[in-house]
C-alpha positions in Angstrom: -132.4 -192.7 24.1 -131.4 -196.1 23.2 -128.2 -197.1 22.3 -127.3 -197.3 18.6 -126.7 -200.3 16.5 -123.1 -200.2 15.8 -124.0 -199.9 12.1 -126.4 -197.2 12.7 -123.7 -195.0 14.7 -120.9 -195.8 12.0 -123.7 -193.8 9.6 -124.8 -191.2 11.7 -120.8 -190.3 12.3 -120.0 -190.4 8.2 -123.2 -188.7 7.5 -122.4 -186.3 9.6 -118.9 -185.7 8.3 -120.3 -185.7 5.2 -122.9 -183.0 5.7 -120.0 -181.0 7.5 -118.1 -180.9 3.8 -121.1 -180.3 1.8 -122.4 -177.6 4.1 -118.9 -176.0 4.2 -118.9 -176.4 0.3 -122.5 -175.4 -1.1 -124.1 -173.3 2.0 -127.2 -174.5 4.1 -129.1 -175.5 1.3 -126.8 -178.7 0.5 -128.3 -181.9 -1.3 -129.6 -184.2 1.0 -129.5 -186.9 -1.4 -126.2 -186.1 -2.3 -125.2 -186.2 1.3 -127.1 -189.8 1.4 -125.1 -190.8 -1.9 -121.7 -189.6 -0.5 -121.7 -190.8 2.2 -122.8 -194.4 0.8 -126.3 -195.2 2.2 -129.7 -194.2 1.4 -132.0 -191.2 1.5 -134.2 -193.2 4.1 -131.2 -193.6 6.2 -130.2 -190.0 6.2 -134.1 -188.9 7.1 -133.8 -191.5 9.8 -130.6 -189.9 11.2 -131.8 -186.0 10.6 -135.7 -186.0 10.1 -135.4 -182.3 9.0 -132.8 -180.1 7.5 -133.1 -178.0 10.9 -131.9 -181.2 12.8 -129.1 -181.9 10.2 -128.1 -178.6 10.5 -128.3 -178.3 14.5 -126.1 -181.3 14.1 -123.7 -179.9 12.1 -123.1 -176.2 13.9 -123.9 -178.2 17.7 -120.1 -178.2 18.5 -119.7 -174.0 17.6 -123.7 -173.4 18.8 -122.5 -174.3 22.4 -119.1 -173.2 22.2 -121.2 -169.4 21.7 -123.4 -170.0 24.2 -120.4 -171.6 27.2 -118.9 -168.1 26.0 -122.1 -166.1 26.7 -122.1 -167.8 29.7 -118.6 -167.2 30.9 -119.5 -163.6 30.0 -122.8 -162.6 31.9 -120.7 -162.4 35.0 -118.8 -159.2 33.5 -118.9 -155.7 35.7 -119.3 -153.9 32.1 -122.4 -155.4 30.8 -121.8 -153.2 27.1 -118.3 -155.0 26.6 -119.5 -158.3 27.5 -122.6 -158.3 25.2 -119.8 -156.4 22.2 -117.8 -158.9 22.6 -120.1 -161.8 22.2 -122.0 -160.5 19.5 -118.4 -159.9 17.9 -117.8 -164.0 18.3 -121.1 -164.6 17.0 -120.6 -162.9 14.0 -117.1 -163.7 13.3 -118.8 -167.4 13.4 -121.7 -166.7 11.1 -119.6 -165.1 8.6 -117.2 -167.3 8.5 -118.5 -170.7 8.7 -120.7 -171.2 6.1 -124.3 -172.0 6.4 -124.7 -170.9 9.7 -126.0 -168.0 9.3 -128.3 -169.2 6.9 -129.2 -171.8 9.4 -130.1 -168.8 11.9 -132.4 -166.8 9.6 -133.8 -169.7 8.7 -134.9 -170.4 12.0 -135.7 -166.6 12.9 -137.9 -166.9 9.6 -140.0 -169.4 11.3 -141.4 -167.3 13.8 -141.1 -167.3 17.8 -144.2 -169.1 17.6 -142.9 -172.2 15.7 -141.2 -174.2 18.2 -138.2 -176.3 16.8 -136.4 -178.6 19.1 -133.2 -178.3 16.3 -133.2 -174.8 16.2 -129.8 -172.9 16.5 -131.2 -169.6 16.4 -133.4 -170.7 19.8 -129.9 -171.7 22.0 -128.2 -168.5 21.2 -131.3 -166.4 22.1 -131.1 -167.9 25.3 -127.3 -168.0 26.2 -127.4 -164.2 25.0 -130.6 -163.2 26.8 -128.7 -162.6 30.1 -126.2 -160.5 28.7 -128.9 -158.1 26.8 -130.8 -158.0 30.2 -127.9 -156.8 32.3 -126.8 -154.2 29.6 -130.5 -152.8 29.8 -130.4 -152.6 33.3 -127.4 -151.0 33.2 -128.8 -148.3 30.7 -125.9 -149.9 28.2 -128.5 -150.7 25.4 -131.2 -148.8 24.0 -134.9 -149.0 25.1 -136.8 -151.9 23.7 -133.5 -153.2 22.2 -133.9 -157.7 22.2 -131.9 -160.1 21.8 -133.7 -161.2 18.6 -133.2 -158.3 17.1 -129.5 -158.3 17.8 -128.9 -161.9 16.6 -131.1 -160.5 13.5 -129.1 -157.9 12.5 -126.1 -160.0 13.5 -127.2 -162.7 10.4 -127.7 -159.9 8.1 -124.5 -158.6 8.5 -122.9 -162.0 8.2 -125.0 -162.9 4.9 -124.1 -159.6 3.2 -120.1 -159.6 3.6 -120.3 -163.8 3.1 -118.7 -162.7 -0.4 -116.3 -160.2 0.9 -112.5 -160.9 0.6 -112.2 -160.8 4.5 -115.9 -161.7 5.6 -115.0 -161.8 9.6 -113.3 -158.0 9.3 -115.9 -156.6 7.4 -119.0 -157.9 9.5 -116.7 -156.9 12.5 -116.3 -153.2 10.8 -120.3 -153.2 10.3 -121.0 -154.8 13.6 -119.3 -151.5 14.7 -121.2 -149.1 12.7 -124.3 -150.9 14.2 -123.8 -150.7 17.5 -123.7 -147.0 18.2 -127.1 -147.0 17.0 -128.0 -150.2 19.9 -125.5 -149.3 22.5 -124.2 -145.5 22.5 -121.4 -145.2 24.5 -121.5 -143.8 27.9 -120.7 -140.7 28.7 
């Protein structure tokens, strides 16, 4: 990729702040165009920067996306595959209910389809940083038959969209998490 006019990376850094605010603020469905008008340049510029709301919003969640999937990571290596996969999901949904928009952002992109590839998709990086750790639990007889990682990360969003409103939205979808996995992962014995 070629380096950036200076001008052009001075936008891309105060759209981006920008879009961080308004996402915070109004959900993943912010205004583009106000995020063009705050940020004090035009809707061509913003399109130019993030050609789709998937790529703004990939932009915006990047930092926490990885951080989820460097923790998924750090976890595959676990000798209790069912605590390791818990304990992921429990930071992925203590993200997606708290930060707003991102789990919009993910059932967006689950919405899509497997099918529909798209190269700013959030929902495709945690799939793959949390594949591992579904695989091992399997193997391990930790996780129910036919169990995937989709469907986790599915019911994961849900959860985080219905206690977004909830006094303490992290504790709740923590609390429901809980009540969910003894249906995904008894435990043993």
């Amino acid at each position: 990729m070629p380096a950036q006019r200076a001008d052009a990376q001075r936008n891309y850094v105060r759209l981006l702040a920008v879009a961080e605010e308004a996402i915070a603020a109004h959900g993943a469905d912010a205004s583009m165009e106000q995020i063009a008008r705050t940020a004090g340049v035009g809707s061509a510029t913003v399109r130019r920067h993030f050609p789709s709301r998937h790529a703004l919003l990939k932009a915006v969640f990047r930092e926490r996306v990885e951080s989820l999937c460097a923790h998924a990571r750090d976890l595959t290596g676990r000798a209790d595959t069912r605590a390791a996969l818990l304990e992921w999901l429990s930071a992925v949904i203590a993200d997606a209910a708290t930060i707003r928009g991102l789990a919009v952002a993910l059932t967006r992109d689950r919405a899509a389809g497997p099918d529909v590839a798209h190269e700013n998709c959030c929902s495709a990086q945690l799939t793959e940083a949390g594949e591992p750790l579904v695989r091992r639990a399997a193997d391990d007889g930790a996780l129910t038959p036919g169990v995937t990682i989709a469907d986790l990360l599915t019911l994961v969003t849900g959860i985080a969209l219905a206690t977004e409103h909830h006094p303490d939205p992290a504790a709740e979808a923590d609390r429901l998490l809980g009540l969910t996995v003894v249906g995904v992962s008894p435990p043993r014995g």
